[in-house]
C-alpha positions, -999 to 999 in steps of 0.1 A, spaced: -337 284 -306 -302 304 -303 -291 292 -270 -269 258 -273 -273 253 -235 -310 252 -236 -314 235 -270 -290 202 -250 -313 207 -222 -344 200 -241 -326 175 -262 -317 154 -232 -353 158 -215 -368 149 -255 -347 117 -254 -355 108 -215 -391 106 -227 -384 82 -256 -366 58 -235 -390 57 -212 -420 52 -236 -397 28 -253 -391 6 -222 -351 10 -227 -330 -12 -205 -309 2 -177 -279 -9 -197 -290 10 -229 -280 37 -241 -281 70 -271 -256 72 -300 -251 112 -312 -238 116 -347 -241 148 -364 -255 140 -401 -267 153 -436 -301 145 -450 -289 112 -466 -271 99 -433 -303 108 -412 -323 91 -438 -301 62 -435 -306 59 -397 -340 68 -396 -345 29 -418 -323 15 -401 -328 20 -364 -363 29 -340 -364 52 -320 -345 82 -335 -347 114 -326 -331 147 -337 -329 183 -340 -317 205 -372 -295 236 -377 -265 250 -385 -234 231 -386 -217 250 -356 -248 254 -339 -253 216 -335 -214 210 -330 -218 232 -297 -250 212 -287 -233 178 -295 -201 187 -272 -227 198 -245 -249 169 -247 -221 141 -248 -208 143 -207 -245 145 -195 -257 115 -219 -247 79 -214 -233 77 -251 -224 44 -266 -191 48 -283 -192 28 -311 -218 39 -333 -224 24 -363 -218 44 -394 -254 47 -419 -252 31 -454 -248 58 -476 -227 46 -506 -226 68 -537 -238 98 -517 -223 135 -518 -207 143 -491 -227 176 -476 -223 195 -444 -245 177 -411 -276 198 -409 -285 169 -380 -278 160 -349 -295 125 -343 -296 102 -313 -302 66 -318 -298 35 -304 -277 14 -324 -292 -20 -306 -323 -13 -316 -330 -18 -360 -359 -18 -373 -379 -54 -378 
């Protein structure tokens, strides 16, 4: 998909759809992070449910910038564990919810 607009759109209903099925509290919320493989790796362990969408870097910046007023973002997201891992460009842009790790 080209369009950033319509990419956020679908994003935003795609993460609807997992709170829902994941019974998420009315206080709950997504963190958005753009990542590279390692980071979304990271995340994926660490935290349930993720979801995400790849792309180019600039594509995903546009869809990040679009998605952050409509989304109830928590601020404070926890950086992944990726110690002694190069640096790349985020090919990822993940939503998580950083009060919810995995068991």
């Amino acid at each position: 998909m080209n369009d950033p607009q319509a990419e956020a759109h679908l994003f935003l209903y795609d993460l609807a759809n997992l709170a829902t099925e994941h019974w998420f509290k009315p206080g709950e919320g997504w963190a958005l992070t753009l990542a590279n493989e390692a980071q979304k790796i990271a995340i994926e362990k660490q935290y349930h449910p993720t979801l995400y969408i790849s792309g180019e870097t600039g594509f995903l910046r546009q869809v990040y910038e679009l998605m952050k007023p409509a989304l109830k973002q928590i601020d404070s997201a926890p950086e992944p564990e990726t110690r002694g891992v190069r640096t790349l460009p985020p090919t990822f842009l993940l939503a998580f919810n950083p009060e919810r790790t995995r068991k």
